[in-house]
Every structure is written in structure tokens, then in C-alpha cells.
C-alpha positions in Angstrom: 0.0 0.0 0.0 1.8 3.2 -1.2 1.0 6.6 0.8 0.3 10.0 -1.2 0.3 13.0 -0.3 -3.5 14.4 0.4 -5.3 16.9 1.4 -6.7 20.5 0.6 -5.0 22.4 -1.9 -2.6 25.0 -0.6 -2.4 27.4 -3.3 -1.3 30.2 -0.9 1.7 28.0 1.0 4.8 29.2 1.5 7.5 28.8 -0.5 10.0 26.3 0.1 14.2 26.8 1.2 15.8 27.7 -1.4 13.6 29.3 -3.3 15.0 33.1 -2.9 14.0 36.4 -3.9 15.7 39.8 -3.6 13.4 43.1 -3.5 15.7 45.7 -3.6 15.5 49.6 -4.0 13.3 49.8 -0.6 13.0 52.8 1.4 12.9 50.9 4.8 11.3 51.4 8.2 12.5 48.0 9.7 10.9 48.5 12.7 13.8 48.5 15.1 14.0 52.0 16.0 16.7 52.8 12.8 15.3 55.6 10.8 13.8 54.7 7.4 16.7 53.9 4.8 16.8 54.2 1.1 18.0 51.7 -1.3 18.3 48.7 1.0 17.3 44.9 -0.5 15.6 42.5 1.4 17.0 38.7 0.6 13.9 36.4 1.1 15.2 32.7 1.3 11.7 30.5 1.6 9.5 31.7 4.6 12.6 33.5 6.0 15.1 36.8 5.5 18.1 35.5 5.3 19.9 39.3 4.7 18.9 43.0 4.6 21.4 45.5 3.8 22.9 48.4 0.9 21.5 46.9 -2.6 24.8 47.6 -3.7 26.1 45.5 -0.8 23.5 42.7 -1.0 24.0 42.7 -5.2 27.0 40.5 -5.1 25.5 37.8 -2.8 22.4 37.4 -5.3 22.2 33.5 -5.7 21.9 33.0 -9.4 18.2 31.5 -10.4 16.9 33.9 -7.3 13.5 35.8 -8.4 14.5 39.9 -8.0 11.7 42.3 -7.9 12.6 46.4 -7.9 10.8 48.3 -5.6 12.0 51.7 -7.3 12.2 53.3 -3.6 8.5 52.5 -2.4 8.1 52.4 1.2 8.5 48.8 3.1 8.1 48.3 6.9 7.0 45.0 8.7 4.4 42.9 8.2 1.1 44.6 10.6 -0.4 43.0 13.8 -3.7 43.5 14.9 -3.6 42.6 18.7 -6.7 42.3 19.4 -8.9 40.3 17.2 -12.6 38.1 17.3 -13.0 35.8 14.1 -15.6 33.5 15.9 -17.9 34.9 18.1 -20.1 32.9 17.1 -18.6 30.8 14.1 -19.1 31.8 10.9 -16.6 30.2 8.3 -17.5 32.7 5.1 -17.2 35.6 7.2 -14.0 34.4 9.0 -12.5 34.1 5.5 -13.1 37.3 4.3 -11.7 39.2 7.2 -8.6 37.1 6.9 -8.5 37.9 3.0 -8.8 41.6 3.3 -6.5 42.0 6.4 -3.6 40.1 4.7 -4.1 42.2 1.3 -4.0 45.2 3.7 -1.0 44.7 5.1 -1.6 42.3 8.2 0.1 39.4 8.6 -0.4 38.1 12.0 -3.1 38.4 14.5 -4.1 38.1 18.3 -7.2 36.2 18.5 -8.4 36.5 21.9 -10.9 34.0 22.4 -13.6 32.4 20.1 -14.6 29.0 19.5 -11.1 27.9 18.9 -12.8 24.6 17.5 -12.8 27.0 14.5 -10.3 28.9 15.4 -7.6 26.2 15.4 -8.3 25.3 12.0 -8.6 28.9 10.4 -5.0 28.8 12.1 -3.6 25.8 10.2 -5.2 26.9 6.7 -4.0 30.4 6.7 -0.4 28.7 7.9 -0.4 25.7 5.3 -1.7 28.2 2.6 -5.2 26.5 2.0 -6.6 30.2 2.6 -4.8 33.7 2.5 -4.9 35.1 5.6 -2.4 36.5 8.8 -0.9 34.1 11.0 -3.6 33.5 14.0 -2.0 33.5 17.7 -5.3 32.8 19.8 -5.9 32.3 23.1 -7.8 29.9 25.5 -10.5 32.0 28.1 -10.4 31.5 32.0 -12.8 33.4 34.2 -14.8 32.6 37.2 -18.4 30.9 37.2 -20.2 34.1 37.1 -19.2 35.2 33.7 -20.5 32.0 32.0 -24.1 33.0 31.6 -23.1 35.8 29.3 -24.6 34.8 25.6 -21.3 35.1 23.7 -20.0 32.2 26.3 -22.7 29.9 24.8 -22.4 30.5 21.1 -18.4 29.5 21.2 -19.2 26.4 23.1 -22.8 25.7 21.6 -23.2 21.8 22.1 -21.2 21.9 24.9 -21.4 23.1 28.3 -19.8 27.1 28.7 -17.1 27.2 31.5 -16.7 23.1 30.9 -14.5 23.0 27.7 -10.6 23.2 27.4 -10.8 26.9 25.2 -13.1 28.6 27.8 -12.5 27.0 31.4 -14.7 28.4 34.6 -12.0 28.7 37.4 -13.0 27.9 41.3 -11.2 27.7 43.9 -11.9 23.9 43.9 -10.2 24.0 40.3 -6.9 22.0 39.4 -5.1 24.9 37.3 -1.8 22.5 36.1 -4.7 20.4 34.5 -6.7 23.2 33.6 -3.5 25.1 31.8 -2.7 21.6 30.2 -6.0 21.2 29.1 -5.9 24.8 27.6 -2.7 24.3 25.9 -3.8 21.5 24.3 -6.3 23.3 22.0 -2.6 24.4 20.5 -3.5 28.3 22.2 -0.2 30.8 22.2 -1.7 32.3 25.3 -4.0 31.9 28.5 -6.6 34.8 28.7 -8.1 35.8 32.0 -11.7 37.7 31.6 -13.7 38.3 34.3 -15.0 37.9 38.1 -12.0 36.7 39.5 -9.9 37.7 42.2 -6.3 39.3 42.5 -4.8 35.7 44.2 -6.5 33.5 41.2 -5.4 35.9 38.8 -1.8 35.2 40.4 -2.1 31.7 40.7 -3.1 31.5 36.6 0.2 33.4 35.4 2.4 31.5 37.9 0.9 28.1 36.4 1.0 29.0 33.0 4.0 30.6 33.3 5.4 27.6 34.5 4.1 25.4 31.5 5.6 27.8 29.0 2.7 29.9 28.0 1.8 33.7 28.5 -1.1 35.7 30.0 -3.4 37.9 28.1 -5.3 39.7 30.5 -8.2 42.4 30.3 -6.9 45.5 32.2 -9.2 44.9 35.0 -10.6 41.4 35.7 -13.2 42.2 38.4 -12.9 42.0 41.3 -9.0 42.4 40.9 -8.0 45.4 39.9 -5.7 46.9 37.3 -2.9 47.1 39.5 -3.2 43.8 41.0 -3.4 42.4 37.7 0.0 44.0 36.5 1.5 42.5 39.7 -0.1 39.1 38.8 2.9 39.2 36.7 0.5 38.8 33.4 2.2 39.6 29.9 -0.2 41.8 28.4 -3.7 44.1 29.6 -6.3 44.9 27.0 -8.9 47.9 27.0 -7.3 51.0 27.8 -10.6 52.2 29.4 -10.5 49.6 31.9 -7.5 50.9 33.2 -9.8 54.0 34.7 -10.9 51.4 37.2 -7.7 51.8 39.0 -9.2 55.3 40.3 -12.4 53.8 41.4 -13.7 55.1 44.7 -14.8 51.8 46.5 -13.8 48.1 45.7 -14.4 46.4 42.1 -17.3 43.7 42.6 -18.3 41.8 39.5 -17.6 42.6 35.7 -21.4 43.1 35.3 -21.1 45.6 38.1 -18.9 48.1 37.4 -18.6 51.2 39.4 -18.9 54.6 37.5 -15.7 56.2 35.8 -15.3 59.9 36.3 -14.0 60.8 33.0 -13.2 64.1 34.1 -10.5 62.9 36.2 -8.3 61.5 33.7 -8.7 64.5 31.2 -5.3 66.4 32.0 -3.3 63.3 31.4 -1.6 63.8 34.3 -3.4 61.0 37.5 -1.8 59.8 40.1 -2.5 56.4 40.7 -1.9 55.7 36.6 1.2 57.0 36.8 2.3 54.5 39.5 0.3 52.0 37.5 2.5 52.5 34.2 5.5 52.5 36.1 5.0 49.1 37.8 4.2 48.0 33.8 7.2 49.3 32.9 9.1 47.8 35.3 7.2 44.4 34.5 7.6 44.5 30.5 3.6 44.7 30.4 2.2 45.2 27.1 -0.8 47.7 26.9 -3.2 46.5 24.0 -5.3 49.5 24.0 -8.0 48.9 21.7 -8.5 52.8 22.1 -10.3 53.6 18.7 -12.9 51.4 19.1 -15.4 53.2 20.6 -15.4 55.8 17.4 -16.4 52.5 15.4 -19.7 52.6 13.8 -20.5 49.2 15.6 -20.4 50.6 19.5 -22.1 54.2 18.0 -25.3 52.6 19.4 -28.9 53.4 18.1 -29.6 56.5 19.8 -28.1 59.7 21.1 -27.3 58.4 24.3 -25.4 55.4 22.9 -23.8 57.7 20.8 -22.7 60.6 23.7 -21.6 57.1 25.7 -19.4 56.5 23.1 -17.8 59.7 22.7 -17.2 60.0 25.9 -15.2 56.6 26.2 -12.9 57.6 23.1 -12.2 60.9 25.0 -11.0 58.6 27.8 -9.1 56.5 25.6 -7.3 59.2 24.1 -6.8 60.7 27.5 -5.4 57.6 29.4 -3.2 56.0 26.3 -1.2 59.3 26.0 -0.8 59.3 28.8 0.6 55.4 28.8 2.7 56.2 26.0 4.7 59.5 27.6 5.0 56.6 30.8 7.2 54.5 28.4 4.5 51.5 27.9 4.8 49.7 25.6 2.0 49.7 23.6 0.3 47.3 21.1 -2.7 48.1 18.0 -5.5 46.1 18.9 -9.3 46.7 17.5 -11.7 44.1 18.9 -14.0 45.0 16.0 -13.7 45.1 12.1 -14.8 47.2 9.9 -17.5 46.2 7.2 -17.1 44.2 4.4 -17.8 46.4 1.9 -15.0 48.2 3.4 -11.3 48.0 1.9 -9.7 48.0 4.6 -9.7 46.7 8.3 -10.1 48.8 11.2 -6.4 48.2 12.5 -6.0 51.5 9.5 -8.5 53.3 11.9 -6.9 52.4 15.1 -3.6 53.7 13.7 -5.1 56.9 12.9 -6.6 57.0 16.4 -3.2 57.1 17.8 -1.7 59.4 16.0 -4.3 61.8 15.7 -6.4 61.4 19.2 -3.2 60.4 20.9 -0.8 62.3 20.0 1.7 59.8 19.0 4.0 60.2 16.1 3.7 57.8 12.9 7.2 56.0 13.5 5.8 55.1 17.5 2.8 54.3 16.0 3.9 52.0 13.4 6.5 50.6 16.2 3.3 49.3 18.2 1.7 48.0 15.3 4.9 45.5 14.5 7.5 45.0 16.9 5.6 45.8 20.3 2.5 43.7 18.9 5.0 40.6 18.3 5.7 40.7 21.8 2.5 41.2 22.5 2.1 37.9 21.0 4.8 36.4 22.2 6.4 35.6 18.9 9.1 38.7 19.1 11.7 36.3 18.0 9.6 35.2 14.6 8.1 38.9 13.3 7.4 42.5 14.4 11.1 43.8 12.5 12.8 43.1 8.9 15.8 41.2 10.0 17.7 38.6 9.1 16.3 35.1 10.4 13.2 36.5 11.3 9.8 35.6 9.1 9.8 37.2 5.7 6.9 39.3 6.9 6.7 43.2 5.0 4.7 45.4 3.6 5.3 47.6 0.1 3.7 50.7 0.1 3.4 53.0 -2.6 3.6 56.1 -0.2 5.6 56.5 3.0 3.0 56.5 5.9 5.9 58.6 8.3 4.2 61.8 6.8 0.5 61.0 7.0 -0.3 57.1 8.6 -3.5 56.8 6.3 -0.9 56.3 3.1 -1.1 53.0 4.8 -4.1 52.7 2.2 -1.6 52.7 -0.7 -0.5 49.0 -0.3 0.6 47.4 -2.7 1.9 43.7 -1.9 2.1 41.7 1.3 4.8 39.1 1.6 3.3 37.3 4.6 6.0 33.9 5.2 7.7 34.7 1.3 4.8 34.4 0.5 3.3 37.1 -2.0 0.1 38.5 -1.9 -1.0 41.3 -4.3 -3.6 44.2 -3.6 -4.2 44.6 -7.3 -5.3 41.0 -7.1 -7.5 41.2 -4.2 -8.9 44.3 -5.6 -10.5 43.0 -8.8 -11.9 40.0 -6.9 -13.6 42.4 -4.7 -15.5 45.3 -6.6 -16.9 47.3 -4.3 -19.5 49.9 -4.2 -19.8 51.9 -0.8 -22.5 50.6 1.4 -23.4 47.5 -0.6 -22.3 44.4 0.5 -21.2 42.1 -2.5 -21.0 38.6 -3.4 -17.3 37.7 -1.9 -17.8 39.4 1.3 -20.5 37.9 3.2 -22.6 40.7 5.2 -21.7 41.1 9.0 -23.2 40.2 11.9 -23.3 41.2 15.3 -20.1 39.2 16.7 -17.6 41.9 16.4 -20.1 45.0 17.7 -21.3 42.4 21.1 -17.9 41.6 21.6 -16.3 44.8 21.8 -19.1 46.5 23.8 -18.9 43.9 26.3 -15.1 43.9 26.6 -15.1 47.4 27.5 -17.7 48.4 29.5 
């Protein structure tokens, strides 16, 4: 009995070692902190840069056969990361598929998922890495929280068939619980990360990161978990915090409760940029290498405007306090990453990682170059995958972006993308493009319409 190879097709794989190509005449942002560079090739050897450097330089060390492509001084950086992403709250294969399609066209080339039905989520995670779809690499994380979170709906539709709280990607944690099985058991749906949600308190929280921590795997955790705090949280010793706006928590008056009953925020308080207790916070982050995925834009999303003018104030409001609080984050020296926790339509071009971007630059006050720094190399160690992606370097994934126009001097020239080289791989905009005619406000064929997955899940998270 012979044994062939089967399978899906993988029309979007990565190439193999030893097939190379050069792009060269590159004005590069390489995302280590070096100022953008003119004429500089980038040596692409399979999945992985084997050498960047002078084209002059690199011209002599061109393997003959190699495949050279000449950029004529457009704009490269690394490959985007969108650190906070939901592709199946609830499942929905066609819709999963065309996020991924548009976000690696656009640029993005890995992703946080931070807890769906990772049933799903596993295997959107082997297809975009085999090649049977186009998509990002998906780093995705198992849910822990504490029994009182698991009557919230979203709980049910990622573990419909089974019981919420009672399945290895989204675990209910007692004190009763056994946490080296419950880590193992997490870990075994292939996560990158643990993520702690809700209701539990400051010693749990602890006793998560110390476990999973010992059994190799990080902590993603929101910025206040309820009834633990924000501080108590960073000194949980967990590797990243998510929602800026929970950090405000920090300054409540009286103790945190339960995530469904949150003390009011006085907004007011954080407007000057200048508080007290979050400056001691982002000191003691700092100090701990925590990783602030801020989400910060969301709340100017058309999904969490609401339906009414109270919905909408609400939501103006909260990216006032967003802005407020991540400047003040970033002039602390925190490290901060571009997550989005919603998407934007599909008869959209591009994601909403562009409109986060923007967010930060123009409601934050952060320059371009920062900006693009926290949506590469911070967001990879975000991920935990620092040593794969986030820069252009030699030995790390050949993960870039070619843009037409350099985003340094206005960040929405991120919209002239070109090509994606996600793994080697290439993936053209042109291409995607006339697959996907689009006329605003009509949803077409290729882009199934949206539902409410990414609006729920992002109002929840943050309120």
C-alpha cells in the first residue's frame, strides 16, 4: 500500500528553502528603531530573510536562479499585527474568511485572537499557515474566568453543544479548580496564550500566570478582571492588559465587585493626562515589560455608535477617555500594542487596524514612526512571537509590507498598499482588488454581510 500525499489544496503556502528572492531599492522602516533607509534589499530565502542590507552591498550575494523584484524606492516596513482580534464569536466560516483575506491584502500578517470557538479557530489557524486560505498568522488564546461570567450569551455561542465554563478553550475557574490540569487542558487546544476575563480575584489571577507561566505559556489579560484590579493584575505578573478604558478602574472610589457591576468612571478625572495612581500603574508595567493593548479607537467604530443619542454621547465620551489615558501610557514609556476588537465592514477596503492607527496618532498624539513601532515589533511581543516577526531582519519571518507612499508623513498612506509578503509568500492588492468590486455601502458577493459578533464583543469587553 503506497501513501500520497492528500489533502486541501494549498495554493497560498509558503514557498519552500531555497527558493529566494531579492526586492531591492526599498526605502525601509524596519521596525527596530533605525530611521527609514533608502535603497536597502531585502534577501527572502523561503519563509525567511536570510539578509537585509545596501543593494549595492547585497548585489553580489544574489544567488543566481533567485527571483529579483525592484521596488523603485516605495516604502517597506513589517508585516502589521492587529492585537486584538474576534473571528468567531459565534462561528461563521465565510465571514472568517473574508476578514482574513482583506486584512492580509491590507498589510496584516499576523493576529491576536483573543478567544472564540477555537474549534474553529484552530483550523482557520492551520489553513492560513499551510496556505489552504490567504490570511495572517492566528495567535489565539484559551478563556479563563470565574463561574459568574459564564451565563453571558457570547459564552454559549463558542461552546454551543457543549457546556460554557466546561470545555478546554473557555474554562470556569473555582477555587476547587486544578489549574496544572486546567492550563494543560488549555494548551492542548494548541493556544499561544491563557486569557483571564472576568470575576476573578487578585490571588486566582496570580495563581493562573504562575501556572501557566510555569508550562511555558503567557497571560493575556483584560486590564481589570473584576474584582481584581488593574494594579493587581499587573503585579499578577501577566504579559499583556487589554482595553485601555479599563485601566480607569484603577481610580475607582470603592472596591471592584463583579464585571457586570462596574462602578462609575469619572472621566473628568483622567482629562489632564496627568493622574496619580496611573502614573504609579505604568511605572510598575514598565518595570514588569507589560504590554498595553489599547483597543483605544474602538469606541469611534460605527458598531459601538449605538442606536440613539445616548449610545452615541456614551461612546464619545469613552474615546475621550481613551485618548486621555493612552497618552498618557505612552509619555510613561509603555509599551504599547494596536489592537481593534471590532472590524470594519465588508464592503470596506480596509480593516479597522488603518483606523486604530489613525486614532493614535491623531487622538493620541503619538507620532507615525511610534505608532507603526506598536503595530509591528511591540505587537509581536505582545504575541509572544518577538523572535519570529514584528522587525525586517535577518532570520526573522519574511513578513513586510510595500507601500506606494511612505506613511511617516500622514499614517492613512497606509491605504496605498501594494503587496504583502506574509512567510515569502506574496500577496498582491491589485489581485485582491478585482476580486472584490466594491461599491460603498453594498455588500457584494465575496464578502459575506456582517453580523453582530464583532459590535457584542467589543461593547462587552469594555464596558
Amino acid at each position: 500500500m503506497t501513501h500520497e500525499a492528500t489533502g486541501a489544496p494549498t495554493p497560498h503556502a509558503p514557498p519552500p528553502p531555497g527558493m529566494v528572492a531579492v526586492y531591492r531599492g526599498a526605502t525601509l522602516f524596519d521596525g527596530t528603531g533605525r530611521p527609514a533607509r533608502p535603497s536597502t534589499s531585502i534577501v527572502v530565502d523561503g519563509q525567511t530573510i536570510r539578509a537585509v542590507g545596501d543593494d549595492t552591498e547585497i548585489a553580489g550575494t544574489v544567488p543566481a536562479g533567485a527571483r529579483v523584484f525592484d521596488l523603485d524606492g516605495r516604502f517597506v516596513l513589517p508585516g502589521l499585527i492587529d492585537s486584538h482580534q474576534h473571528i468567531a464569536t459565534p462561528p461563521d466560516r465565510p465571514a472568517a474568511e473574508a476578514v482574513l483575506d482583506r486584512l492580509v491584502h491590507s498589510g496584516v500578517t499576523a493576529i491576536r485572537d483573543m478567544a472564540d470557538d477555537l474549534r474553529q479557530v484552530g483550523d482557520l489557524a492551520r489553513a492560513t499557515l499551510v496556505g489552504e486560505i490567504p490570511g495572517p498568522d492566528i495567535r489565539y488564546a484559551a478563556l479563563m474566568a470565574g463561574p459568574g461570567f459564564f451565563d453571558d450569551p457570547r459564552t454559549h455561542q463558542v461552546s454551543r453543544g457543549e457546556t460554557p465554563g466546561a470545555v478546554p478553550w473557555m474554562q470556569a475557574v473555582t477555587p476547587d479548580t486544578d489549574l496544572r490540569v486546567a492550563v494543560a487542558l488549555a494548551r492542548g487546544t494548541h493556544a499561544a496564550a491563557i486569557k483571564v476575563y472576568a470575576d476573578l480575584d487578585h490571588r486566582t489571577v496570580a495563581r493562573i500566570t504562575a501556572e501557566a507561566h510555569r508550562q511555558g505559556i503567557p497571560v493575556w489579560a483584560h486590564a481589570a478582571v473584576f474584582p481584581a484590579t488593574p494594579r493587581q493584575v499587573v503585579e499578577a505578573g501577566v504579559d499583556s492588559v487589554s482595553h485601555v478604558t479599563l485601566l480607569a478602574f484603577e481610580g475607582a472610589d470603592g472596591p471592584l465587585t463583579t464585571y457586570k457591576d462596574k462602578p462609575p468612571v469619572d472621566h473628568d478625572r483622567f482629562a489632564a493626562e496627568d493622574d496619580p495612581c496611573l502614573d504609579e500603574l505604568f511605572v510598575l508595567m514598565c518595570r514588569n515589560g507589560t504590554v498595553l493593548d489599547a483597543t483605544a479607537g474602538m469606541w469611534e467604530s460605527a458598531e459601538l455608535a449605538g442606536d440613539g443619542p445616548e449610545d452615541a454621547a456614551r461612546a464619545r465620551a469613552n474615546a475621550k477617555l481613551a485618548a486621555h489615558i493612552t497618552a498618557q501610557a505612552y509619555r510613561a514609556g509603555v509599551d504599547l500594542a494596536t489592537g481593534t476588537d471590532h472590524e470594519t465592514p465588508p464592503e470596506e477596503p480596509f480593516p479597522a487596524l488603518f483606523d486604530e492607527l489613525a486614532f493614535l496618532v491623531r487622538r493620541c498624539g503619538i507620532p507615525p514612526e511610534e505608532v507603526l513601532r506598536s503595530a509591528t515589533l511591540l505587537g509581536a511581543r505582545g504575541a509572544g512571537a518577538e523572535d519570529l516577526m514584528g522587525s525586517v531582519e535577518a532570520g526573522k519571518l519574511a513578513n513586510f509590507v510595500v507601500l506606494e507612499d511612505d506613511p511617516l508623513h500622514d499614517i492613512d498612506r497606509l491605504r496605498s498598499v501594494t503587496l504583502t509578503v506574509k512567510r515569502g509568500r506574496r500577496f498582491e492588492r491589485a489581485t485582491y482588488d478585482a476580486a472584490h468590486p466594491r461599491t460603498a455601502g453594498t455588500p457584494t458577493a465575496e464578502t459575506p454581510t456582517t453580523d453582530a459578533r464583532t459590535a457584542e464583543s467589543g461593547r462587552a469587553a469594555a464596558e
